[in-house]
C-alpha positions as CSV (number, residue, x, y, z in Angstrom):
1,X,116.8,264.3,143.5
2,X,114.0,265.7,145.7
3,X,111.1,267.1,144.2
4,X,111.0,271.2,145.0
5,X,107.4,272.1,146.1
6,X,106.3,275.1,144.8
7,X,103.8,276.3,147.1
8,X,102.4,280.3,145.9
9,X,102.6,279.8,142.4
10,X,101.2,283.5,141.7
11,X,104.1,284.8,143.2
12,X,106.2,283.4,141.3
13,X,108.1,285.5,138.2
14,X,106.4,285.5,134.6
15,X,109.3,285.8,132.1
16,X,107.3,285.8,128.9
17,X,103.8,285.6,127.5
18,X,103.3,284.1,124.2
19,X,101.2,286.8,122.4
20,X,103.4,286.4,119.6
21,X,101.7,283.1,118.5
22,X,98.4,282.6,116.8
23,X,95.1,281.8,118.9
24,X,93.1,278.9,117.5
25,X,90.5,280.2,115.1
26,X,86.9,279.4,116.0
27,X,86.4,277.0,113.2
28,X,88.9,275.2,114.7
29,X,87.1,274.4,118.0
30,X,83.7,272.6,117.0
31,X,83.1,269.6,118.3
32,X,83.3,268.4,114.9
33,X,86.6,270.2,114.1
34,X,88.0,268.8,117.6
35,X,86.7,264.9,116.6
36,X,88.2,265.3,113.0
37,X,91.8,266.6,114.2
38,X,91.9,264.0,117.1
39,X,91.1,261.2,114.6
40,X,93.7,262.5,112.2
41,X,97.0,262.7,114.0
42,X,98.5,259.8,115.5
43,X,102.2,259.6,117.1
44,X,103.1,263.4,117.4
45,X,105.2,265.0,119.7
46,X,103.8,267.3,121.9
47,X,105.4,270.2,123.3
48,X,104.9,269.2,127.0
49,X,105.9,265.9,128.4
50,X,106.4,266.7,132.0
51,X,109.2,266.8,134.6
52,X,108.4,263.5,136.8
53,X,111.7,261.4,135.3
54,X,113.4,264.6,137.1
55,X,112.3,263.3,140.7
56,X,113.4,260.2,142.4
57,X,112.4,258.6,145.3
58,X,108.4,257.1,144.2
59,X,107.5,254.8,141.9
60,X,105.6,256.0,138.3
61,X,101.8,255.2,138.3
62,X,99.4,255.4,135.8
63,X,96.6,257.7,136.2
64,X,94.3,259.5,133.5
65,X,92.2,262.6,133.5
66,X,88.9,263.6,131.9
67,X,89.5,267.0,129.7
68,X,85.3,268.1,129.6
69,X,84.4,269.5,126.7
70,X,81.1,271.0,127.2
71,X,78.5,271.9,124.6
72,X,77.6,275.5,125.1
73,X,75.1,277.6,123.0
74,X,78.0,280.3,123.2
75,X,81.1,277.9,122.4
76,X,82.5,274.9,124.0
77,X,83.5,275.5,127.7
78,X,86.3,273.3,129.8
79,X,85.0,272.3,132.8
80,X,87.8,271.8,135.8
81,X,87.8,271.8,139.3
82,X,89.3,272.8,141.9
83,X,91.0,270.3,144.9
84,X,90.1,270.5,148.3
85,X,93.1,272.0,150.6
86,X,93.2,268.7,152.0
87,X,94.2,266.6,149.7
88,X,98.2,264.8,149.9
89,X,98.3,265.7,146.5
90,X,97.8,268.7,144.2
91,X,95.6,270.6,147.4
92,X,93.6,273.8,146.1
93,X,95.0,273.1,142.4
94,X,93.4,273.8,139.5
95,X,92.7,270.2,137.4
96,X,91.1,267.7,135.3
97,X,88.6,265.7,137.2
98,X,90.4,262.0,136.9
99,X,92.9,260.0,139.2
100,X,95.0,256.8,139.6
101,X,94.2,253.8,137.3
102,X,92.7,250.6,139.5
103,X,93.3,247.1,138.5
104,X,89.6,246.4,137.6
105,X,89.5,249.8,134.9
106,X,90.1,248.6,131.3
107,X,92.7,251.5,130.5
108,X,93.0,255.3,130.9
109,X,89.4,255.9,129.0
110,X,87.5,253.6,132.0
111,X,89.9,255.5,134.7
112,X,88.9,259.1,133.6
113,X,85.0,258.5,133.0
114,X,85.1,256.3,136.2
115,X,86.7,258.8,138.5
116,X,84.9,261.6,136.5
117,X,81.9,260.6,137.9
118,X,83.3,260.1,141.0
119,X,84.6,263.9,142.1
120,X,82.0,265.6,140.7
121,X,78.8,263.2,139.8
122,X,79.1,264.0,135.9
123,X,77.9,260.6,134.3
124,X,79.7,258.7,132.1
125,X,76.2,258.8,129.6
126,X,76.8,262.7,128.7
127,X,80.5,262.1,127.5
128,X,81.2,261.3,124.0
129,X,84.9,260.4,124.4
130,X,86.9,261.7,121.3
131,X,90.4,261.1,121.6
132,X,93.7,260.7,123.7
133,X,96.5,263.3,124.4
134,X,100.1,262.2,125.0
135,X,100.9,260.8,128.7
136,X,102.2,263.7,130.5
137,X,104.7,262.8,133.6
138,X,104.3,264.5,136.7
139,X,106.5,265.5,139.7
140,X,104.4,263.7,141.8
141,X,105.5,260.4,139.5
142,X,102.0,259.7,138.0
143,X,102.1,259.1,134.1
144,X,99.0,261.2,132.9
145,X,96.9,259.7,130.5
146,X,94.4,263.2,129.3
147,X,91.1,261.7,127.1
148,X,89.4,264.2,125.7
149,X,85.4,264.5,125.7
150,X,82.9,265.9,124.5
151,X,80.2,266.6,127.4
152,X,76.5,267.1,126.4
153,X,74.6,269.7,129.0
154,X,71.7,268.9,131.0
155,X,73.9,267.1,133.8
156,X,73.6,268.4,137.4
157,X,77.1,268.0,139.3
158,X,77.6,266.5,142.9
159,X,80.9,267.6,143.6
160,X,82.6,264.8,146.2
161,X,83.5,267.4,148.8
162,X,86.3,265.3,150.2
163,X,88.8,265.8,147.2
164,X,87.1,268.9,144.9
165,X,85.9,271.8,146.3
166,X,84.1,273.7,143.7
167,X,84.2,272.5,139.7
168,X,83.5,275.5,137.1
169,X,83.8,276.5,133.2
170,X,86.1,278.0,131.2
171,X,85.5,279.3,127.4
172,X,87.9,277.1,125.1
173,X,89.1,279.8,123.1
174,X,90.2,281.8,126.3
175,X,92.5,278.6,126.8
176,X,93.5,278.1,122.9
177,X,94.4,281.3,122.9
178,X,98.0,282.1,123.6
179,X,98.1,285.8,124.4
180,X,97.1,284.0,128.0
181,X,100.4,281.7,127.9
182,X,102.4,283.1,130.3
183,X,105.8,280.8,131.6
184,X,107.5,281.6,135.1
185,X,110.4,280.8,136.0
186,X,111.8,279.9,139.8
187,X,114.6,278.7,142.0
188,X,113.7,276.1,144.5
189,X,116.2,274.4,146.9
190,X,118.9,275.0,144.2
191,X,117.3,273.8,141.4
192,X,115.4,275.6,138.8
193,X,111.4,274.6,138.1
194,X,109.4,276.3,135.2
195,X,105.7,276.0,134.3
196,X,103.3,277.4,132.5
197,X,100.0,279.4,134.0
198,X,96.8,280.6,132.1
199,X,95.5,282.7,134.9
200,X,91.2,283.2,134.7
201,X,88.6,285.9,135.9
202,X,85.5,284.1,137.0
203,X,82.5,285.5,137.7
204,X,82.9,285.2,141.6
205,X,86.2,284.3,141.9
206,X,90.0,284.3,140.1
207,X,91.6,280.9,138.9
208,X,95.3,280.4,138.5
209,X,95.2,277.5,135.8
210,X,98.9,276.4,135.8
211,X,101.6,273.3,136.2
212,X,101.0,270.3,134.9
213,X,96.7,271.1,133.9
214,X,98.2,274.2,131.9
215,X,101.0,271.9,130.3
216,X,98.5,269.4,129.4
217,X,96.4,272.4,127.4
218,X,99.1,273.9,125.9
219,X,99.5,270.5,124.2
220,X,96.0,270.4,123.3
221,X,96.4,274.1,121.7
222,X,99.5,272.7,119.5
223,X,97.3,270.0,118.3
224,X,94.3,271.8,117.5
225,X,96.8,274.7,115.9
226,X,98.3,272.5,113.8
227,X,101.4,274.0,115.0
């Protein structure tokens, strides 16, 4: 089956918010709080594993992604970026700084502070890394590896201007907070694609946070929940 592309994801539908279910409480996202639950749970489920077995035609590849914790006097931030309109893949998105694993990285951890430091210059010395997330699959056929860290300030990003266009922070407990869960719903070339979007006010600019970057934090919010 052909992968649908869904190119204005704003305009597409929102058939529910999940204000219904409980935000993570503060206590909940320390760094210590995030270390201890990461070092805790081993082998869940999460609720997100992603749609790439959905979508022939391109082989899997591994790949991993840097989730940026950042250590802010006001709460820990997530720092993303956002792609280049250039790019093959994922062009303008919202995502993880990270990319495909290379023969010489010794598993998803090298692969996501390697290309890390890559896109947007963020060395490998101020992330503490804390844990894994489930592999997430997506349409484009990568099988996501998400390592979470936890990023101590005092770095200055380069941004590589050939793949990420900008890279920014967003407060953690906007994101662990599910009153900003919202699922959409849409029919592409006969077949039905949902995701999940947690849409952000910037200070200069508005952020549509959604597909397989919003998928991967939902997860994180089930694990840090508890739920």
């Amino acid at each position: 089956m052909t992968r649908p592309l869904i190119t204005q994801p704003q305009s597409v539908p929102v058939i529910s918010v999940d204000r219904h279910l409980p935000a993570v409480p503060p206590s909940a996202l320390t760094p210590d709080a995030i270390r201890a639950r990461l070092g805790a749970v081993s082998g869940w489920t999460p609720e997100f594993t992603g749609d790439g077995g959905r979508f022939a035609g391109r082989s899997p590849a591994g790949a991993a992604v840097l989730v940026p914790l950042v250590q802010r006097e006001g709460g820990l931030t997530l720092l993303l970026t956002r792609r280049t309109d250039q790019l093959r893949n994922h062009a303008g998105q919202i995502s993880f700084p990270g990319g495909r694993v290379e023969p010489e990285d010794d598993g998803p951890v090298a692969t996501a502070l390697r290309e890390t430091e890559e896109e947007i210059g963020l060395p490998r010395s101020h992330v503490e890394v804390l844990g894994q997330l489930p592999v997430y699959s997506t349409v484009t056929a990568f099988q996501v590896t998400p390592v979470v860290g936890l990023v101590t300030p005092g770095f200055a990003l380069v941004p590589d201007g050939a793949e990420v266009s900008e890279a920014f922070e967003v407060p953690l407990v906007f994101l662990m907070d599910p009153a900003h869960h919202r699922h959409h719903r849409v029919e592409v070339d006969g077949v039905e694609r949902r995701f999940l979007s947690m849409p952000w006010t910037g200070p200069e600019r508005d952020y549509f946070i959604w597909g397989a970057t919003a998928a991967m934090l939902r997860n994180l919010y089930r694990l840090l929940s508890g739920a």
